[in-house]
N, C-alpha and C positions, 0 to 999 in steps of 0.2 A: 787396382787403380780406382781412385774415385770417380763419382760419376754426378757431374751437376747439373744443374738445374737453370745455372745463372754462373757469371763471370767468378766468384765469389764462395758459395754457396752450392751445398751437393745435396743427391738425392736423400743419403743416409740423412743431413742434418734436421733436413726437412719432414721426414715420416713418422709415421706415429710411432709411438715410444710402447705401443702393444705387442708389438709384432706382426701385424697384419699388412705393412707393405705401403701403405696408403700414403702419400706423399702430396697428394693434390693441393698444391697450393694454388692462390690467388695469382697471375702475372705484376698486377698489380703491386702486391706485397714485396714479389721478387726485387720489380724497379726500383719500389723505395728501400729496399734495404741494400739494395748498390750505390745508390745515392745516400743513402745513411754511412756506408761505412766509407768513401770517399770526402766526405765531412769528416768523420771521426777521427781518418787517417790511418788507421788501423783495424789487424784484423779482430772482426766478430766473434764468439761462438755462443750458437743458437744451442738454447736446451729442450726445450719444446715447439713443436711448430703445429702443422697437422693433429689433426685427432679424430680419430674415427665415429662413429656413432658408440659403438661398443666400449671403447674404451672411455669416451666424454661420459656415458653413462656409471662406469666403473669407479669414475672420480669425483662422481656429483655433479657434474656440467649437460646442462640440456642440450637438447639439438643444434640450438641457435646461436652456440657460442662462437663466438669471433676465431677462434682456434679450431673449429667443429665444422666450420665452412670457408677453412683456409684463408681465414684474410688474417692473422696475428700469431707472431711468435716470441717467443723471450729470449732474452739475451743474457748468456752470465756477464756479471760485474764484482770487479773484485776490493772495491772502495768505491767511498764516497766520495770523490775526485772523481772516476770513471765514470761513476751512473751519472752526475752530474754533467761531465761529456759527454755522453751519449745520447742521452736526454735531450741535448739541444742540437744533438747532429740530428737526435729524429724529429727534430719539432722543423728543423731546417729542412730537410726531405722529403715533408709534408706528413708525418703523421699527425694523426688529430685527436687517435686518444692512446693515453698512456698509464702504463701502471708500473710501481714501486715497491720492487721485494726488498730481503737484505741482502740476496747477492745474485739478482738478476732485476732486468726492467724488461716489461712487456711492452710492445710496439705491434700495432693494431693502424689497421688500415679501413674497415669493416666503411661498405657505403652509406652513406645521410639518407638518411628514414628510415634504414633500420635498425641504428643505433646512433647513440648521442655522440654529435662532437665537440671539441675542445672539450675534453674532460682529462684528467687525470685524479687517477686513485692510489690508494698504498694497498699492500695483502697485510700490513701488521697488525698485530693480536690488540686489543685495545681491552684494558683489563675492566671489568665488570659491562662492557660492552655487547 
């Protein structure tokens, strides 16, 4: 039987994708993505959440990533309809910054001064870029 973390949302969803156990998310994070998927209406599933030092190091990601000290995780999406929903259920939730894969969207909560908000990015390849 699972085991969560939040109404929604379980421990396995939220741990590093290493193996190492580590699940520590933000409370913070947890709130707004109850509040995210109660807008949406529907259920979530998180691909990445947590990530340990060893592992953010493993994938090219420093210390400080938003994912590296539990405040952001990603969401798969399976069209351009969905991310576009989702998108505004987490802008409605209050997240404040946002990123755009092809078949997921990150949702980040990370605090003001240590990273910028109202932002949104995309992860695609931008050719001679």
């Amino acid at each position: 039987m699972a085991e969560y973390l939040s109404r929604h949302f379980t421990v396995q969803e939220m741990t590093c994708r290493c193996g190492c156990g580590d699940h520590a998310v933000q409370p913070g994070l947890l709130d707004r993505l109850e509040r995210m998927r109660a807008i949406y209406g529907a259920p979530m599933t998180p691909t990445s959440a947590k990530r340990c030092d060893d592992y953010a190091a493993r994938v090219g990601i420093g210390k400080g990533d938003a994912h590296n000290l539990g405040w952001a995780v990603d969401i798969a999406t399976r069209s351009g309809r969905e991310r576009f929903a989702m998108l505004n259920a987490a802008r409605e939730a209050g997240f404040r910054r946002l990123g755009i894969g092809r078949d997921f969207i990150h949702v980040d909560c990370g605090p003001e001064g240590l990273y910028p908000q109202d932002v949104i990015w995309d992860y695609y390849q931008r050719a001679g870029g």
